[in-house]
C-alpha positions in Angstrom: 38.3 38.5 108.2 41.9 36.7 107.3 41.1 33.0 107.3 43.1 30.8 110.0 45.4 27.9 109.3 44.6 24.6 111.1 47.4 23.8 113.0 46.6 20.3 113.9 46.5 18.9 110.2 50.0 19.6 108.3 49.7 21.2 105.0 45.7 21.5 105.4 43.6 24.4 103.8 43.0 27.2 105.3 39.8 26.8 107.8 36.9 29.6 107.0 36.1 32.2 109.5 32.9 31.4 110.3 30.2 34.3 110.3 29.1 35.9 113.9 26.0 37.3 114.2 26.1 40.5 115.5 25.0 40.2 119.8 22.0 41.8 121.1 22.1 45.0 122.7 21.2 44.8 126.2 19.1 48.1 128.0 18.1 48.9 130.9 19.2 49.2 134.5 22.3 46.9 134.7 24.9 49.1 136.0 22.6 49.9 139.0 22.2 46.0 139.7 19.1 45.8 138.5 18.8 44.6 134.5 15.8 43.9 132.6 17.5 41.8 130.2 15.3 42.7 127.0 16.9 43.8 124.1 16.7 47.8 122.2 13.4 47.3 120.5 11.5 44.7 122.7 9.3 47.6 124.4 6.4 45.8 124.8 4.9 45.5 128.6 6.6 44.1 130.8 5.0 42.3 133.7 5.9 42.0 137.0 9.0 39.5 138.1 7.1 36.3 138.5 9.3 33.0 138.5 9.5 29.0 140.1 11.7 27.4 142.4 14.3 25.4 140.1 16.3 24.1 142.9 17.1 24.2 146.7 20.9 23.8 147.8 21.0 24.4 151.4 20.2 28.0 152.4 20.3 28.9 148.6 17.4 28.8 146.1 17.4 28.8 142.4 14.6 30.9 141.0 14.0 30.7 137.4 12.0 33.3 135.4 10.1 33.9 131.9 12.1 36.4 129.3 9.9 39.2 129.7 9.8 39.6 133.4 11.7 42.4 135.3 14.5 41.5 137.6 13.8 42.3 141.0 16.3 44.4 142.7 19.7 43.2 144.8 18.7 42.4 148.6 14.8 42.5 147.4 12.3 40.1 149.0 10.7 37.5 147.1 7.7 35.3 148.1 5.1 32.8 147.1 1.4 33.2 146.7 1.1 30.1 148.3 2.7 30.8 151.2 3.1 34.4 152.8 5.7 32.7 154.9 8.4 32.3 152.2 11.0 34.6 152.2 14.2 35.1 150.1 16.2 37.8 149.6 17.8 38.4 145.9 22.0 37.6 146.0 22.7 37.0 142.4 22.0 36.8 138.6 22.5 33.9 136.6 22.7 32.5 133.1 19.6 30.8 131.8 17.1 33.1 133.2 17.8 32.3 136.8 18.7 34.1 140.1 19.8 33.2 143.0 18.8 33.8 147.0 19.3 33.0 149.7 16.4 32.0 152.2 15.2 33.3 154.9 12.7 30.4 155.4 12.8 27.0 156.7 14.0 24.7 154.0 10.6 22.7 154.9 8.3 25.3 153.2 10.1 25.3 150.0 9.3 22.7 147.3 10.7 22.7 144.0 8.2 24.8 140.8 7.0 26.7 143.9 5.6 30.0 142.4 7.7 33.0 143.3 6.7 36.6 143.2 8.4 40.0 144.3 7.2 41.9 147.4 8.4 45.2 145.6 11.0 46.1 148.8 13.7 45.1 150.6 13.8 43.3 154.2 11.6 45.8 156.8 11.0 46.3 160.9 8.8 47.7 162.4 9.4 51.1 164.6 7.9 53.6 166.5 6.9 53.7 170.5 4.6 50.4 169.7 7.9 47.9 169.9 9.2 49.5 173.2 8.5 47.0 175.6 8.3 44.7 173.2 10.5 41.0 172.2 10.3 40.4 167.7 12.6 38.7 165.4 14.0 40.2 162.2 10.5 39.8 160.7 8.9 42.3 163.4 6.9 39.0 164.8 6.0 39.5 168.3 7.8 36.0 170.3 7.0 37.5 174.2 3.3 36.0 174.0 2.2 39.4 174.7 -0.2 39.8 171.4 0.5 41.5 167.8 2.4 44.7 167.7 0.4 47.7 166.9 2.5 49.6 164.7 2.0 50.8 160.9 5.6 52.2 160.3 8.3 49.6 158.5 11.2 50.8 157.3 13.5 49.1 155.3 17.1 47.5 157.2 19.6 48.5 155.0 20.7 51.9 155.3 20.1 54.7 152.4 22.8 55.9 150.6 21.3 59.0 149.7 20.4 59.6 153.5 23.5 62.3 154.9 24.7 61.9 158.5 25.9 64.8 159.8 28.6 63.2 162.5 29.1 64.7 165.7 31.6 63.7 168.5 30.5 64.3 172.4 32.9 64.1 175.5 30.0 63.8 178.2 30.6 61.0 180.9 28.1 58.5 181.2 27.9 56.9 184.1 27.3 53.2 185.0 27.2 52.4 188.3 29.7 49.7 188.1 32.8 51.1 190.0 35.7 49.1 187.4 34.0 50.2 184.5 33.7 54.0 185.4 37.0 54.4 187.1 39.6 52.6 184.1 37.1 52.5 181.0 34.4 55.0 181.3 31.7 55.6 179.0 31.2 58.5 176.7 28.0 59.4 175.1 28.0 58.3 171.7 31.1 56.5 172.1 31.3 52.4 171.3 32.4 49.5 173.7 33.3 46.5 173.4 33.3 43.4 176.3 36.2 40.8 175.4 36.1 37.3 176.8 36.0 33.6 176.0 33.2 31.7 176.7 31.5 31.5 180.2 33.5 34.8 181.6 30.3 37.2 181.7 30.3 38.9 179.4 26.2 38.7 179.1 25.9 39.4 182.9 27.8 42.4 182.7 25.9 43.7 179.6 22.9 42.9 181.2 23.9 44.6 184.1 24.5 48.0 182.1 21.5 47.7 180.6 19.7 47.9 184.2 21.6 50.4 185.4 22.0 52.9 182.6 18.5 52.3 181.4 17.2 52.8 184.6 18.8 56.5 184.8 19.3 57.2 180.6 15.7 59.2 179.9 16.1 57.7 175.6 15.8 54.7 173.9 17.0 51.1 174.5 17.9 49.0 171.2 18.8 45.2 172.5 19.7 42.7 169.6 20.7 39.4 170.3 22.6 37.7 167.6 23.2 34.0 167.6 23.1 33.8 171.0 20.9 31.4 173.3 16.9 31.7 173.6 17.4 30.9 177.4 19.6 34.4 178.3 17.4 36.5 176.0 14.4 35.1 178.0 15.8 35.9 180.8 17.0 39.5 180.0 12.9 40.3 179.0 12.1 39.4 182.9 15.4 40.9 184.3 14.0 44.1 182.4 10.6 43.6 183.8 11.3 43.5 187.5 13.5 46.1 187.3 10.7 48.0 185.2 12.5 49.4 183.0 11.2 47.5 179.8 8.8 50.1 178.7 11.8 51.8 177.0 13.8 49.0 176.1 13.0 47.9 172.2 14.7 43.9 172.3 15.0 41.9 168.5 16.4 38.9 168.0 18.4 36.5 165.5 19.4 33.6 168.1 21.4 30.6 167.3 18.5 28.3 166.1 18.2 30.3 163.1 19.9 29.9 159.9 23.1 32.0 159.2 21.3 34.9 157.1 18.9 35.3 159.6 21.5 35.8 162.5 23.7 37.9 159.7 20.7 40.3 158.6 19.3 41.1 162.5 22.2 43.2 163.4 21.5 45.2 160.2 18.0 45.3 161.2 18.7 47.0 164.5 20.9 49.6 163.1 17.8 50.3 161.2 15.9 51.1 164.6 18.5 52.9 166.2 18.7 55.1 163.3 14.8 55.6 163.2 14.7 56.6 166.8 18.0 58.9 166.2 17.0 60.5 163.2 13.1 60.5 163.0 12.4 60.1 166.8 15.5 63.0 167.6 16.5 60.7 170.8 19.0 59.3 172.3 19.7 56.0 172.1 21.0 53.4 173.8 22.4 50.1 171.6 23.6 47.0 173.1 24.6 44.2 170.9 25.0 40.5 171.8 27.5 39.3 170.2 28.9 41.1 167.7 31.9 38.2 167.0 28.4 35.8 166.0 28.0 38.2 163.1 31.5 37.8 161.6 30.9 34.3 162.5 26.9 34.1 160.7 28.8 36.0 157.2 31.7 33.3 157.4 29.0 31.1 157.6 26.9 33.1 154.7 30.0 33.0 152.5 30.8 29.3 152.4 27.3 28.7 151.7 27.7 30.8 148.6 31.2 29.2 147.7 33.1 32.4 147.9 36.8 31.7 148.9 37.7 32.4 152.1 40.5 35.0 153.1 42.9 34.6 156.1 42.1 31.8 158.7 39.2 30.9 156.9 36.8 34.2 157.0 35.4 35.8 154.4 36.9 38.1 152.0 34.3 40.8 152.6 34.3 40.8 156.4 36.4 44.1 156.8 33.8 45.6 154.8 30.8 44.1 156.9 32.4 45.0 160.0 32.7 48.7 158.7 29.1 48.8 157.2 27.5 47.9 160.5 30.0 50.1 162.8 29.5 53.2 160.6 25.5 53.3 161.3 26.3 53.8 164.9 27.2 57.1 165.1 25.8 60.5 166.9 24.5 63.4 164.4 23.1 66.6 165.3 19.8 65.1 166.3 20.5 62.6 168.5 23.7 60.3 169.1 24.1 56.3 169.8 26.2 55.1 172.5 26.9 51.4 171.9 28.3 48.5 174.1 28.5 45.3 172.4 29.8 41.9 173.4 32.7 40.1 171.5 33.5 36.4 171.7 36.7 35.6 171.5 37.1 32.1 170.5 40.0 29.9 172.5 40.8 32.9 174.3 43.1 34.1 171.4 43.0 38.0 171.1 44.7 38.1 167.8 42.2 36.2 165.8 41.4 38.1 162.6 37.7 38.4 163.0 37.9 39.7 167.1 41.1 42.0 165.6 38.5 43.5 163.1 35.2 44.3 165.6 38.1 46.0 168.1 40.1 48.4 165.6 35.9 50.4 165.2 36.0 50.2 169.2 36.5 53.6 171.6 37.1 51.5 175.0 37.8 47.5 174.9 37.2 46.0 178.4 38.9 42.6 178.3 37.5 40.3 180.5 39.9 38.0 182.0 39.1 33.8 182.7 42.1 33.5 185.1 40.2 36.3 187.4 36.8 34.6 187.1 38.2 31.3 188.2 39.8 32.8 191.1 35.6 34.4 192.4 36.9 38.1 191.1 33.3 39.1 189.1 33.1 41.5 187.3 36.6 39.6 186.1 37.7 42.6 184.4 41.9 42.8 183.5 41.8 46.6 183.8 46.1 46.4 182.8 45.0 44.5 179.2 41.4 46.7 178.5 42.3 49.9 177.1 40.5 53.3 176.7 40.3 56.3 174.5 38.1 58.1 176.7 40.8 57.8 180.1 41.7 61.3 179.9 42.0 64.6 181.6 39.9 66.8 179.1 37.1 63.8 179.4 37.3 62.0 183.3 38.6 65.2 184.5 42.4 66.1 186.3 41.6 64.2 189.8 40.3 60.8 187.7 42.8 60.7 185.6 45.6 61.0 188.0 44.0 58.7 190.5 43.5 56.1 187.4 46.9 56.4 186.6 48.2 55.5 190.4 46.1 52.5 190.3 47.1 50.8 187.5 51.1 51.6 188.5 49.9 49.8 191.6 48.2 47.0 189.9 51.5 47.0 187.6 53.4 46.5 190.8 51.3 44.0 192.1 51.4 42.1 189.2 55.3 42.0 189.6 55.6 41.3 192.9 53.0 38.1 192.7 55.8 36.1 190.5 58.2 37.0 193.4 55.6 36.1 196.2 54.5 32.9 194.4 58.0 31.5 194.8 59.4 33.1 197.9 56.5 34.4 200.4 55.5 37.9 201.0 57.7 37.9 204.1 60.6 38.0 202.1 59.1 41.6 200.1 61.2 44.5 201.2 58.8 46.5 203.9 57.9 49.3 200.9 57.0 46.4 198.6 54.7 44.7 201.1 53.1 47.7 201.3 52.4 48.1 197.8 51.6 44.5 197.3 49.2 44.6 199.7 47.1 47.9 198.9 47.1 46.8 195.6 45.2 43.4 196.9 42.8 45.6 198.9 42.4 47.8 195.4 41.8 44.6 193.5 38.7 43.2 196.2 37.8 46.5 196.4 36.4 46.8 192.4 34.4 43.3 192.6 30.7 44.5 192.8 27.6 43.1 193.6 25.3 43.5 190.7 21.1 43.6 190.6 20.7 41.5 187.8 22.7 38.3 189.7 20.9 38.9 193.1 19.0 35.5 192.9 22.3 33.9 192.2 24.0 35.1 194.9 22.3 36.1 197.6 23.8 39.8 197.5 21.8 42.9 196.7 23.2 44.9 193.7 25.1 48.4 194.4 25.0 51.3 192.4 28.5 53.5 192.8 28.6 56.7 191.6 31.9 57.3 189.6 33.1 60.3 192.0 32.3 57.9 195.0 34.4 55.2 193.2 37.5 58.1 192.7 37.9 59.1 196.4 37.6 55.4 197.8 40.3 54.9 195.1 42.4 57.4 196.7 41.5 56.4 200.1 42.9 52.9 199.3 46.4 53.9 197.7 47.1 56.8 200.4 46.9 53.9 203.0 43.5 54.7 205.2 42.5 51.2 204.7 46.1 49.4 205.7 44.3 48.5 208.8 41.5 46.7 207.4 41.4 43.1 206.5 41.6 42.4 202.5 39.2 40.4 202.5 36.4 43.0 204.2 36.4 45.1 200.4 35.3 42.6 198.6 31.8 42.4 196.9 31.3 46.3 198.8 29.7 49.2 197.5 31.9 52.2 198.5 34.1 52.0 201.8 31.9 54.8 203.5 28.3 52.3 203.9 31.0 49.6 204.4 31.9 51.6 207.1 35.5 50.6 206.5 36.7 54.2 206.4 
């Protein structure tokens, strides 16, 4: 090596390369995420990964480890002989013999040189027909008081890579009962939609609601999870399910906002995992309603500044594009059974374009927008049917006489829309005669899609109606071809269909 000058001291000698010994060569499994760390002729046995708790900031936890243990695996379970209770999942490698997880436990149970030892496996649930019927959290604990679930069969949440989906598309109608929903935005088997609001518009009544009613008629499986939202509506959704006995096929697990942020980040992964069992394994259809799926962008934001990764636009995390994707992409139908998911989206301060709400819609097939200014105004389900939009609303789906009699409506409510600035300032006397006719059966078309439902009977009074989606079509037709002008507006609203109205 060519000796270096010392530029700080003028005129100085030449400084003497100093000798570097040559570095250790590393083996093992490093490029899989899974090193060993001992160097090319070190091939004595290796014991199992056994390490101590060096520190605890926050949700993450500092495990250090002796030279000849082997590293655990990313996203692998670690626990403590101590205490079966302990649970942290593997996140990181660091210098010093250390790694880093992040805890699924309460910070309580951990105490600094706590032993530490590997479980062997990632994260598991528990499936099969022993958790229909059934209320767990992400560690397949029973919390419905109802005793220990009976089930041998885990399987891990995260999806295998070598596992190949064969994807398959379907244009089969599935129907909900609820007239606004089947007429603008229908369902499609295997298809995915989303319910838009703010806070407080319904958006967990009218889930709840399609739960009931497709359940109630859909002969598969029912896959609930509730993610970060409140223990009182998942309480009650387990007794709405019960009365309505339709439980027994309704699988329910839950992450809700008392839990830490990896806990309410890792339980939508976790049912995933069970609607892919009961697709895959099982061969069934299934059924997978998620609540909400904005409190998992919001639980990986939360996951992210915990680990001091910088944030991207508006303060989310850099990865949530790819999060989003991950957990979209395991809903999907195959050749041996399909999943048809509806899932709840928060939209914080009402603002559609916020990045995280913007990335949940673009994986959507229908996105029913739920609309605060029609819930103030009594107008349940408060449904904008000019804002949602629907991938599904056409003629080689809904059929020629749907689609035509969807289009007509929502050039009336168009027009209605219009003519409301003009009648807000001047009166609907001063409409020309055509326009008060159009203003007005597009009123009677708006009372007419506000619907009872069966899960809000003890609220208000009113028994819930199921509408078939070909009832919901004619009554549609009746309405615009004028065989209601006679009738008072406010005689269709909160109706089943005009004929047991008898309004027609």
């Amino acid at each position: 090596m060519a000796a270096q000058t010392n530029p700080t001291v003028p005129n100085a000698p030449p400084m003497p390369r100093m000798p570097v010994p040559p570095a250790p060569k590393l083996t093992g499994l490093a490029d899989q995420g899974n090193p060993t760390y001992h160097t090319e002729g070190d091939v004595t046995a290796r014991k199992e990964f056994s390490g101590r708790v060096r520190g605890v900031r926050g949700q993450i936890v500092e495990v250090s480890y002796d030279d000849d243990s082997v590293l655990p695996q990313f996203f692998e379970i670690l626990t403590s002989p101590e205490n079966s209770e302990v649970r942290l999942e593997v996140y990181a490698y660091g210098d010093d013999n250390t790694l880093f997880c992040l805890s699924l436990t309460k910070r309580r149970l951990i105490r600094r040189s706590m032993p530490i030892v590997s479980t062997g496996g990632p994260l598991k649930v528990p499936v099969g027909d022993a958790i229909l019927g059934r209320v767990f959290n992400l560690f397949g604990l029973p919390v419905d008081n109802k005793g220990p679930l009976d089930t041998r069969d885990w399987i891990p949440i995260y999806k295998d890579k070598n596992v190949r989906v064969d994807v398959v598309t379907s244009q089969e109608v599935l129907e909900t009962g609820i007239k606004q929903i089947d007429f603008f935005t229908p369902f499609v088997k295997g298809g995915k939609v989303g319910f838009v609001g703010g806070a407080g518009v319904g958006k967990t009544v009218l889930m709840t609601e399609l739960l009931h009613n497709i359940t109630y008629k859909h002969q598969g499986i029912s896959i609930f999870a509730g993610i970060g939202e409140r223990i009182r509506e998942g309480h009650e959704l387990m007794k709405a399910l019960e009365e309505s006995k339709v439980i027994s096929r309704v699988a329910l697990i839950f992450g809700q906002m008392n839990e830490n942020a990896i806990i309410r980040f890792r339980v939508a992964w976790a049912a995933a995992a069970l609607a892919e069992y009961f697709r895959d394994v099982e061969k069934k259809d299934v059924l997978f309603f998620a609540d909400n799926v904005y409190r998992f962008v919001q639980a990986g934001a939360e996951v992210s500044a915990v680990l001091g990764s910088i944030p991207s636009e508006l303060g989310y995390q850099a990865t949530l594009e790819t999060e989003i994707s991950n957990f979209e992409d395991r809903l999907v139908s195959s050749t041996t059974g399909s999943i048809t998911s509806c899932q709840t989206v928060y939209v914080p301060a009402d603002e559609l374009s916020d990045v995280g709400v913007a990335a949940i819609l673009s994986h959507l097939d229908a996105q029913i927008i739920l609309s605060r200014d029609r819930a103030s105004r009594g107008y349940y389900p408060p449904i904008d049917a000019l804002v949602s939009t629907s991938a599904t609303l056409n003629p080689r789906i809904t059929g020629e006489e749907h689609y035509r009699a969807a289009t007509s409506a929502l050039e009336a409510l168009n027009n209605h829309q219009r003519l409301s600035r003009i009648v807000a300032i001047v009166g609907e006397a001063e409409l020309s005669a055509y326009d008060q006719t159009v203003y007005r059966r597009a009123k009677k078309l708006i009372n007419y899609m506000t619907q009872p439902f069966n899960t809000t009977e003890a609220q208000t009074g009113k028994k819930g109606v199921y509408v078939e989606r070909e009832t919901t079509v004619k009554d549609v037709q009746a309405i615009l071809a004028g065989k209601t002008d006679d009738v008072p507006e406010d005689k269709l609203m909160y109706i089943g269909n005009l004929a047991e109205a008898k309004l027609i």
